[in-house]
VODO-703107 format. One record per residue (C-alpha): z, x, y; residue number from 1. Coordinates in pm, 1 decimal, decimal comma, padded with zeros to 6 digits. Layout:
N
KERO / up / east / north / pos
KERO / Z / X / Y / NUM
...
// end
This chain:
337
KERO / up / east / north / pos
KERO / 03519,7 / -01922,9 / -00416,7 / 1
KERO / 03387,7 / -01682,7 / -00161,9 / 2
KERO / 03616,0 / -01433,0 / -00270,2 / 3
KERO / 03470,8 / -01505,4 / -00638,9 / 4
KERO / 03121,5 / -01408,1 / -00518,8 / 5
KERO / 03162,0 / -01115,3 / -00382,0 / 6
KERO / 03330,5 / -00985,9 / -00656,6 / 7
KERO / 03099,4 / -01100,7 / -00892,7 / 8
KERO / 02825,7 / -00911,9 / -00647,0 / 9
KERO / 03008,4 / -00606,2 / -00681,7 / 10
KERO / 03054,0 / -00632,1 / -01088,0 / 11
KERO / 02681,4 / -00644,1 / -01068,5 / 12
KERO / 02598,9 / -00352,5 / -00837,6 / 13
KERO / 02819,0 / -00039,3 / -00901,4 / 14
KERO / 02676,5 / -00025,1 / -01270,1 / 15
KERO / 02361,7 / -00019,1 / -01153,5 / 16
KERO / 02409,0 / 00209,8 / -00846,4 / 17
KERO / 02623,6 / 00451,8 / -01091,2 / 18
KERO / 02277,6 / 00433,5 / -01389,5 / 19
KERO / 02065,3 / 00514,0 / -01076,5 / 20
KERO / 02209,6 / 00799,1 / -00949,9 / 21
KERO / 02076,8 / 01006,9 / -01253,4 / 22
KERO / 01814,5 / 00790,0 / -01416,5 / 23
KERO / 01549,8 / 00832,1 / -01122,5 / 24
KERO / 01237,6 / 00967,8 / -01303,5 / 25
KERO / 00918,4 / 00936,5 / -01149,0 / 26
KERO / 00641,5 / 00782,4 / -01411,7 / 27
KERO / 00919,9 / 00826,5 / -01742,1 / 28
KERO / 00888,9 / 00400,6 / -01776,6 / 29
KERO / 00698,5 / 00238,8 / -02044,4 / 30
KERO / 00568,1 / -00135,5 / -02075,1 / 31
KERO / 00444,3 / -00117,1 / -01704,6 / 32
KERO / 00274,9 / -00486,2 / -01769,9 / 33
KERO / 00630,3 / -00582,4 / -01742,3 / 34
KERO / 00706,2 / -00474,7 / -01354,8 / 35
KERO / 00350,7 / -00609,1 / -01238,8 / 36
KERO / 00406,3 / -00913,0 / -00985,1 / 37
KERO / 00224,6 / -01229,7 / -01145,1 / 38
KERO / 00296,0 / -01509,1 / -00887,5 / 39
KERO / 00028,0 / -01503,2 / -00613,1 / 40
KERO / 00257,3 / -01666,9 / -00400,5 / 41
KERO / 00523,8 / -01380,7 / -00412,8 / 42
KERO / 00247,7 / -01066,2 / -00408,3 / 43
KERO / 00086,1 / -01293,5 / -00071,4 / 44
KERO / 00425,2 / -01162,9 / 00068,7 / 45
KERO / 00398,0 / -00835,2 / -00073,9 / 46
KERO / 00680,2 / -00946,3 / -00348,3 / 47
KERO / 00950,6 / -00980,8 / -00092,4 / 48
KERO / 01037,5 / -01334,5 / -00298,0 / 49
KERO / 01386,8 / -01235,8 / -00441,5 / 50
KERO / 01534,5 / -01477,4 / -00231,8 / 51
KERO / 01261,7 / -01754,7 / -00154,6 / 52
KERO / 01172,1 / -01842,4 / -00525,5 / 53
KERO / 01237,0 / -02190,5 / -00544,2 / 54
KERO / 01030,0 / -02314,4 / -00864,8 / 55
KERO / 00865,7 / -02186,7 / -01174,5 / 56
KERO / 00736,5 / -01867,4 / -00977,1 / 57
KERO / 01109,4 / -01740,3 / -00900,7 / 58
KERO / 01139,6 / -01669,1 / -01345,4 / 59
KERO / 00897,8 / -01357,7 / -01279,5 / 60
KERO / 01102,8 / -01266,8 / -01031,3 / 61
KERO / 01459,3 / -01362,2 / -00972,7 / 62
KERO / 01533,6 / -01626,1 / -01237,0 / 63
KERO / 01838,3 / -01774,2 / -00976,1 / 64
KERO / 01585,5 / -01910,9 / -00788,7 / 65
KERO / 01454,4 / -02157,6 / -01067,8 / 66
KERO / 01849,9 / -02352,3 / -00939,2 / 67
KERO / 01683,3 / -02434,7 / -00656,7 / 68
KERO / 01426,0 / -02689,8 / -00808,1 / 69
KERO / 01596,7 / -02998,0 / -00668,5 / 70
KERO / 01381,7 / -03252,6 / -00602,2 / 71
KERO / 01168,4 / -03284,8 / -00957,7 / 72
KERO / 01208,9 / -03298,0 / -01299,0 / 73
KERO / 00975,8 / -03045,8 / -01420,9 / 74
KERO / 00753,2 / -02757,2 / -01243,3 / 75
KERO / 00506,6 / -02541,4 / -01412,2 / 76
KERO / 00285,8 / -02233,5 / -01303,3 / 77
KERO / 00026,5 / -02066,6 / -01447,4 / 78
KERO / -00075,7 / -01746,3 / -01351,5 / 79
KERO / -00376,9 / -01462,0 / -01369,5 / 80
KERO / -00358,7 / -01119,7 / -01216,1 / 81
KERO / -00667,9 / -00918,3 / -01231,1 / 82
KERO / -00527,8 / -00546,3 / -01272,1 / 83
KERO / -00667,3 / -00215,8 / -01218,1 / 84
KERO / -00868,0 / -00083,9 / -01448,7 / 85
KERO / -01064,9 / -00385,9 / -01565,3 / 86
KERO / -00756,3 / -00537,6 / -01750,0 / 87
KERO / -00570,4 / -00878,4 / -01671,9 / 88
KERO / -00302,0 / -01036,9 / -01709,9 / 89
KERO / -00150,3 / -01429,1 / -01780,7 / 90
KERO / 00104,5 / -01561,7 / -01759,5 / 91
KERO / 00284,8 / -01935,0 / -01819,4 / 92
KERO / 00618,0 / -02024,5 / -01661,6 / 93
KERO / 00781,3 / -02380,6 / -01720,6 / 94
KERO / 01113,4 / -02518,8 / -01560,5 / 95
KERO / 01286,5 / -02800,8 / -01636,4 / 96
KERO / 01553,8 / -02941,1 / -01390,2 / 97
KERO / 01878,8 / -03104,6 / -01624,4 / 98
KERO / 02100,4 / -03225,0 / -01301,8 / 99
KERO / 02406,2 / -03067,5 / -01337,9 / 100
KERO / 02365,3 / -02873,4 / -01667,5 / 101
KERO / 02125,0 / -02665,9 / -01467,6 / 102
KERO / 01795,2 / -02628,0 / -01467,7 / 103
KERO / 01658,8 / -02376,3 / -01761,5 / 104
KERO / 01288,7 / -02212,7 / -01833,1 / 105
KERO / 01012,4 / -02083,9 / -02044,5 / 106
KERO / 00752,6 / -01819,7 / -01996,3 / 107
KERO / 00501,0 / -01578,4 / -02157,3 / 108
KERO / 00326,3 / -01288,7 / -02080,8 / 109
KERO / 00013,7 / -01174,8 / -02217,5 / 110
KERO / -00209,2 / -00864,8 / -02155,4 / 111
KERO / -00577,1 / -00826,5 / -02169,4 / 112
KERO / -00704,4 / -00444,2 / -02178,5 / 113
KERO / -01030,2 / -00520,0 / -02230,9 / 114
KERO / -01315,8 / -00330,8 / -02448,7 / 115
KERO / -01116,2 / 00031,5 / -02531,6 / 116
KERO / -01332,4 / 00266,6 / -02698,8 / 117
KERO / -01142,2 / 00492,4 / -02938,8 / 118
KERO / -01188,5 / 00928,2 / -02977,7 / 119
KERO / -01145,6 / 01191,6 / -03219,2 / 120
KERO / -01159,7 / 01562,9 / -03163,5 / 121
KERO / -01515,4 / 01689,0 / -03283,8 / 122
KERO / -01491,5 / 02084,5 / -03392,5 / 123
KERO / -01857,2 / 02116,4 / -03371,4 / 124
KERO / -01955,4 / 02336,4 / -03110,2 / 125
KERO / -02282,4 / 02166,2 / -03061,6 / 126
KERO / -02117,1 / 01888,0 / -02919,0 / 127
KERO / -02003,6 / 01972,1 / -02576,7 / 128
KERO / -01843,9 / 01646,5 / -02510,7 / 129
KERO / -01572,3 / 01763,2 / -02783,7 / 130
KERO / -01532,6 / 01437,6 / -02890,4 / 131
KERO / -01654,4 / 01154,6 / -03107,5 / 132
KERO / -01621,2 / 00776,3 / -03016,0 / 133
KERO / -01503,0 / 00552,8 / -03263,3 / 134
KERO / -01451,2 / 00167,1 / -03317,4 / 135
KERO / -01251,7 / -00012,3 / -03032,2 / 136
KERO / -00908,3 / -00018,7 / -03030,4 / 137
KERO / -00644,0 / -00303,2 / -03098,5 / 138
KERO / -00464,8 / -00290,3 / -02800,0 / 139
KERO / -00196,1 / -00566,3 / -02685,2 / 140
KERO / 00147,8 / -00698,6 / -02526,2 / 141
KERO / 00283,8 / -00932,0 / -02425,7 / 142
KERO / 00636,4 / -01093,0 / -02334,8 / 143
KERO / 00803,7 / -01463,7 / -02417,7 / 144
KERO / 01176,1 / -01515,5 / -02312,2 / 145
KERO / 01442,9 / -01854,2 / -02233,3 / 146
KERO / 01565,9 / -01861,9 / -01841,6 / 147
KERO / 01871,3 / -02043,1 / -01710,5 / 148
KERO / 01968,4 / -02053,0 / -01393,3 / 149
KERO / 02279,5 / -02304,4 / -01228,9 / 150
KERO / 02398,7 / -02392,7 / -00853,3 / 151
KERO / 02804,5 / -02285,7 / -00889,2 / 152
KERO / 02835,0 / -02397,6 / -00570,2 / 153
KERO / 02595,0 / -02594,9 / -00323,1 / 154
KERO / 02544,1 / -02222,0 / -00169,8 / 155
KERO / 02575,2 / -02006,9 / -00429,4 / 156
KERO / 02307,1 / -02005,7 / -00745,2 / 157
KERO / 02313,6 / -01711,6 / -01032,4 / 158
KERO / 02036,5 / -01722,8 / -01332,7 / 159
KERO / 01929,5 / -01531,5 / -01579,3 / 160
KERO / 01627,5 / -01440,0 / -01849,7 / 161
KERO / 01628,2 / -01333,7 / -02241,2 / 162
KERO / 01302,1 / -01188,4 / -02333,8 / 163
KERO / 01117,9 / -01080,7 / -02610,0 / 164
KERO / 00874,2 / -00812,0 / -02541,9 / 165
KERO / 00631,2 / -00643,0 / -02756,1 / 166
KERO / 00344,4 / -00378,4 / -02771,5 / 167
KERO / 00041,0 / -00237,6 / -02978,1 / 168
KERO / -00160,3 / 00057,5 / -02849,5 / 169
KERO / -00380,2 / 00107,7 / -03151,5 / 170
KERO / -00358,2 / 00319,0 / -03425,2 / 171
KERO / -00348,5 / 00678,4 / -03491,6 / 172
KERO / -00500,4 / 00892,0 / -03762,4 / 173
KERO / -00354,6 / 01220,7 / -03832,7 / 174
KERO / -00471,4 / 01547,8 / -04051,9 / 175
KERO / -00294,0 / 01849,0 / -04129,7 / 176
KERO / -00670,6 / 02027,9 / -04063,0 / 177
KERO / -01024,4 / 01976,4 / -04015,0 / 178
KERO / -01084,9 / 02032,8 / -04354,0 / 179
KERO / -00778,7 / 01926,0 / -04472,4 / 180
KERO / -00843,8 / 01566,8 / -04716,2 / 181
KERO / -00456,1 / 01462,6 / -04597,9 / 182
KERO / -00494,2 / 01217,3 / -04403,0 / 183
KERO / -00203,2 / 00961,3 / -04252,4 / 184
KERO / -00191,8 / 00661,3 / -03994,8 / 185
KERO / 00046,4 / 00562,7 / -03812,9 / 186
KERO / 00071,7 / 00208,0 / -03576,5 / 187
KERO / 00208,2 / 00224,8 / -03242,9 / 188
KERO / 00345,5 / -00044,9 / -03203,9 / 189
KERO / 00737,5 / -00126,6 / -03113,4 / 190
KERO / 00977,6 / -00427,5 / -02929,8 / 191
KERO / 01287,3 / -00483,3 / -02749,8 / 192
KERO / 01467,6 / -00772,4 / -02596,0 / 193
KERO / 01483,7 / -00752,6 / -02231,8 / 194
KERO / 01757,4 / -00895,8 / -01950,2 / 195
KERO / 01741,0 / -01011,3 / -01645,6 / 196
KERO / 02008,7 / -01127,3 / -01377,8 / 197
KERO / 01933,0 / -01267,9 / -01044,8 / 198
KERO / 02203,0 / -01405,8 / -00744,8 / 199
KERO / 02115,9 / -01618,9 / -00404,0 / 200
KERO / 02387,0 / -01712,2 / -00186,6 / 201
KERO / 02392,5 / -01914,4 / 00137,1 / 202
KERO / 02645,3 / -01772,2 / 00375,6 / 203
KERO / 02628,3 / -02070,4 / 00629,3 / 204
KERO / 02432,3 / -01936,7 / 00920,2 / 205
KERO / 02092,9 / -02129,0 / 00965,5 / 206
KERO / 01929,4 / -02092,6 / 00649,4 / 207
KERO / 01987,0 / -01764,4 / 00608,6 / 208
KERO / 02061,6 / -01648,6 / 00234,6 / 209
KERO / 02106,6 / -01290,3 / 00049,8 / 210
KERO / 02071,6 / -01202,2 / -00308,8 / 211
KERO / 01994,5 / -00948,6 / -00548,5 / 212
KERO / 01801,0 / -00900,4 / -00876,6 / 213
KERO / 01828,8 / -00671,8 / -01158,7 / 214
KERO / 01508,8 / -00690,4 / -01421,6 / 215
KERO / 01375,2 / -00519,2 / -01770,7 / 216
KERO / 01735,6 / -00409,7 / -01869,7 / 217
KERO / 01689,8 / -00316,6 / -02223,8 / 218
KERO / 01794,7 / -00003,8 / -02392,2 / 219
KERO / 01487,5 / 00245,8 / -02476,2 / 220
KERO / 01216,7 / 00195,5 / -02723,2 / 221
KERO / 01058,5 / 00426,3 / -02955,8 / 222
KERO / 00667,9 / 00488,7 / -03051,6 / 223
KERO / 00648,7 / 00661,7 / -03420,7 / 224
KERO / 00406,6 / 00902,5 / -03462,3 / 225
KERO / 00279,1 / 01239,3 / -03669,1 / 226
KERO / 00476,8 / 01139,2 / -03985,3 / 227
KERO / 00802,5 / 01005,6 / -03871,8 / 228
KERO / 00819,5 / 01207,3 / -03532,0 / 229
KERO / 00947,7 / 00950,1 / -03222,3 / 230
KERO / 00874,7 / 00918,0 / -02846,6 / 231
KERO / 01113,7 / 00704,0 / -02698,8 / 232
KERO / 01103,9 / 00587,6 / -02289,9 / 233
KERO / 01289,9 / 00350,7 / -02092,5 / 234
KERO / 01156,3 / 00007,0 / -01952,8 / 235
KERO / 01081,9 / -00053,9 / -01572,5 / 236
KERO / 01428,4 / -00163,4 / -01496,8 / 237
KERO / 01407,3 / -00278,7 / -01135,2 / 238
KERO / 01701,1 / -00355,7 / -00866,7 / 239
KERO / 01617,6 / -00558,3 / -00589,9 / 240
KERO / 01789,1 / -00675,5 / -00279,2 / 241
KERO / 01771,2 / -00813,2 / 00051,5 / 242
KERO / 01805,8 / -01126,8 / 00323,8 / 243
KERO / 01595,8 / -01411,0 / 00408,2 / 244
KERO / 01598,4 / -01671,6 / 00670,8 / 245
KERO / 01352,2 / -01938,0 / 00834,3 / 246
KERO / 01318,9 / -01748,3 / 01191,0 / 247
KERO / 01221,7 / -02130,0 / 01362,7 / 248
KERO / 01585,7 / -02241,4 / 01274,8 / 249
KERO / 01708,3 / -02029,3 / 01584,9 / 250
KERO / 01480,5 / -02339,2 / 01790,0 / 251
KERO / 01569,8 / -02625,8 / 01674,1 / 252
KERO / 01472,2 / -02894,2 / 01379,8 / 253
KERO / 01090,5 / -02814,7 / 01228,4 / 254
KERO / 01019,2 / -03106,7 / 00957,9 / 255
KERO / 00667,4 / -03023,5 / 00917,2 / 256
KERO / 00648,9 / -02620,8 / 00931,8 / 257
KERO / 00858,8 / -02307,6 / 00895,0 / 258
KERO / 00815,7 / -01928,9 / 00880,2 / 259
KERO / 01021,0 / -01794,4 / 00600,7 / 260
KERO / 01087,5 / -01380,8 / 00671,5 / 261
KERO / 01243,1 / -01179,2 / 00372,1 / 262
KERO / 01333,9 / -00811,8 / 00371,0 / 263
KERO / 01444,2 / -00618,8 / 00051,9 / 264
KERO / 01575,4 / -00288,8 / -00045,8 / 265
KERO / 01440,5 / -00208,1 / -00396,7 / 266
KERO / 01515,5 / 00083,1 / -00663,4 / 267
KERO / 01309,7 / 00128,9 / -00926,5 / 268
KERO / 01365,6 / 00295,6 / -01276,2 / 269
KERO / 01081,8 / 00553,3 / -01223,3 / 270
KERO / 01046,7 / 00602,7 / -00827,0 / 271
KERO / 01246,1 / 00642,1 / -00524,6 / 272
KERO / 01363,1 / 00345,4 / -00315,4 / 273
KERO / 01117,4 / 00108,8 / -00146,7 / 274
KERO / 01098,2 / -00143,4 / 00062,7 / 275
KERO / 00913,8 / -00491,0 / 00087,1 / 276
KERO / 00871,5 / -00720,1 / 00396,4 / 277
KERO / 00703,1 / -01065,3 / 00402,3 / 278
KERO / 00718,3 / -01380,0 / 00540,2 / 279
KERO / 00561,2 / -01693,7 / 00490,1 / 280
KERO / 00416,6 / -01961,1 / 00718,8 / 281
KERO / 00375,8 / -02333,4 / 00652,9 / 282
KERO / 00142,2 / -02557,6 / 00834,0 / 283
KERO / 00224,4 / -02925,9 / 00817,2 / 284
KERO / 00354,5 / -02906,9 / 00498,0 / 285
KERO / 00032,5 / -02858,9 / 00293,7 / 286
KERO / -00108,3 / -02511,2 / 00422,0 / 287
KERO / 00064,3 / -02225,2 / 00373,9 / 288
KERO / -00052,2 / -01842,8 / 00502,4 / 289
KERO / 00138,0 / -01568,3 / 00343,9 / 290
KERO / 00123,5 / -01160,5 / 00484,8 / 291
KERO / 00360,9 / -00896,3 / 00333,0 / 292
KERO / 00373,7 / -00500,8 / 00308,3 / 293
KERO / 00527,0 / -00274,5 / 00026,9 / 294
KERO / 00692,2 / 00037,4 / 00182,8 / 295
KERO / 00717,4 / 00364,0 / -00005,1 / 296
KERO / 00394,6 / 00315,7 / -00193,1 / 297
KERO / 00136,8 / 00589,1 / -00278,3 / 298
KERO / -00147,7 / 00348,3 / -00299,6 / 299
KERO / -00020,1 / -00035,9 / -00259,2 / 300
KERO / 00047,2 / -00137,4 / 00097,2 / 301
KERO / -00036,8 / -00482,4 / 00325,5 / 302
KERO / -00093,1 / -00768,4 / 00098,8 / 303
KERO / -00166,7 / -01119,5 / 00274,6 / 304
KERO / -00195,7 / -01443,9 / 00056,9 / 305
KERO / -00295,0 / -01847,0 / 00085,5 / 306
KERO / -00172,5 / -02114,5 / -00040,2 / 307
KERO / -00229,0 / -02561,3 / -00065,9 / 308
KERO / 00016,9 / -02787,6 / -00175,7 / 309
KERO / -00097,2 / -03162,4 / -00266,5 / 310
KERO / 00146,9 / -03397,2 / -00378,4 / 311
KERO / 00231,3 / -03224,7 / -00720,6 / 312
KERO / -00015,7 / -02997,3 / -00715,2 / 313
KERO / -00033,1 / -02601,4 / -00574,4 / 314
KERO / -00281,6 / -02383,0 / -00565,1 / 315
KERO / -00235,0 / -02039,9 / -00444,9 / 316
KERO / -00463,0 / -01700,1 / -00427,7 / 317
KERO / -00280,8 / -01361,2 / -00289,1 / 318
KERO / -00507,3 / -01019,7 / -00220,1 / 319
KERO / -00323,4 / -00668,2 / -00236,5 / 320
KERO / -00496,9 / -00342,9 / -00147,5 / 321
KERO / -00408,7 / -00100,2 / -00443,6 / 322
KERO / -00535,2 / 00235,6 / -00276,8 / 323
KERO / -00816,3 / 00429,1 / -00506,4 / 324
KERO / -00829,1 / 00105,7 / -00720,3 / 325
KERO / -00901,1 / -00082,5 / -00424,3 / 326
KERO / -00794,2 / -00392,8 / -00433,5 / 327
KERO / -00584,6 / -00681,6 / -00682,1 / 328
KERO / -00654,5 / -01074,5 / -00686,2 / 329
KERO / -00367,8 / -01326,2 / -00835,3 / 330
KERO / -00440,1 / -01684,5 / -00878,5 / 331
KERO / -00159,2 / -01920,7 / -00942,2 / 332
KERO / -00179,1 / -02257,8 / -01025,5 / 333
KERO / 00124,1 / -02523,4 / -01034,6 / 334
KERO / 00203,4 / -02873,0 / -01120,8 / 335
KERO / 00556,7 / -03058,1 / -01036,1 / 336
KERO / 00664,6 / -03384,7 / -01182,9 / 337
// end
């Protein structure tokens, strides 16, 4: 079986090492709500969760890690990011443990942009502005997909996620002239079904575990515009992987705490390599203080995060700094039963 896994690791990795060695373009990936972290618990750590996603959360993330719900029937999150830029984001995620079928999942996305004003190019020359406002703009995306995830082993878990994803950025008026009467509209809109693969394995020392994650594999989408013309782009497909262990195994049994540290390596689509380091501390079982940093960033950087468990209830809040856009707040809240 061990033998099984690493192969299976490697069928997974060279195809995505070989599409990264010439699809590196910096800012060439489109439906960018898709790569934003939702979970507050995983940005707390500044999203080094690949391998320590162990309920509803682990869908946005690495959908192997939904395998690990054990110990309930059902677990549910719900999830707001307030973005840059006065937008937001929600999210749902829903996982339902079936025993030894596995343990499979539901989630949406949805984006809020807000109040957008729309423009058109004013000829006048009185006008310095150059430009007329107009009503505000129908703007919208959002994502729904399936997850399944399944234990092969007692240390090995592999899951997956099929997604729907759509988006409408308004519509656009076209004329041949300023004078011309011609006038034709076109809706940018467009959709694509999206993968997602995700691996933990337990080697046997302590609780260490490694893994990997591959998300937003799709093949490109296209944008229609001045009669019949296309822009296509690529989604933020993202690799991810890295090592996690509970450091306070190396002295001795800990019932009622631990201090979960994970490292990853990860490639994105549309920037170089980067790195994320986190770790997370729990406090007799109820309290839990999260700190994290994102390496490689031009604006995002420490993130720290703080969480409460009750009996089948968790609330958690994470704060990132985001550079010129200051700073991001998540808020997750999750039920288990």
């Amino acid at each position: 079986m061990r033998k099984l896994i690493i192969l299976l690791h490697l069928v997974l990795l060279l195809p995505v090492y070989s599409l990264y060695g010439y699809m590196t373009k910096a800012g060439k990936a489109g439906f960018k709500f898709m790569d934003v972290e939702m979970s507050a618990r995983a940005a707390g750590m500044g999203e080094a969760f690949t391998l320590i996603g162990d309920d509803a959360n682990a869908i946005f993330h690495n959908p192997a890690g939904i395998a690990q719900l054990q110990d309930k029937k059902f677990d549910l999150t719900l999830c707001k990011v307030e973005w840059i830029a006065e937008t937001s984001i929600e999210g749902i995620g829903l996982v339902a443990n079936l025993g030894t079928f596995g343990n499979v999942g539901i989630s949406v996305l949805n984006t809020n942009y807000g109040d957008v004003i729309g423009t058109v190019i004013d000829p006048d020359p009185l006008n310095e502005a150059g430009y007329l406002e107009t009503d505000t703009l129908d703007l919208g995306s959002y994502a729904a997909g399936i997850s399944y995830a399944r234990r092969l082993t007692e240390k090995f878990m592999i899951g997956g996620n099929v997604r729907y994803a759509y988006e409408h950025l308004g519509d656009s008026e076209f004329k041949e002239s300023y004078e011309s009467d011609s006038v034709w509209s076109e809706k940018n809109e467009t959709h694509t079904i999206v993968y997602d693969i995700g691996t933990i394995f337990y080697p046997g020392f302590k609780s260490l575990r490694i893994g990997m994650s591959i998300v937003n594999f799709s093949t490109a989408v296209r944008y229609e515009f001045d009669q019949g013309r296309t822009n296509s782009f690529e989604l933020p497909l993202t690799f991810r992987m890295g090592a996690a262990i509970d450091v306070l195994d190396v002295f001795g049994e800990h019932p009622d705490h631990s201090l979960m540290v994970d490292f990853e390596l990860i490639h994105p689509r549309d920037y170089s390599k980067r790195y994320h380091l986190g770790g997370e501390l729990i406090v007799l079982e109820r309290l839990i203080l999260r700190g994290g940093y994102k390496f490689g960033y031009d604006e995002e950087g420490l993130a720290f995060g703080i969480g409460i468990n009750a009996t089948n209830i968790k609330l958690d809040y994470a704060y990132s700094e985001f550079g010129v856009f200051d700073f991001v707040n998540r808020f997750s809240v999750g039920l288990s039963f």
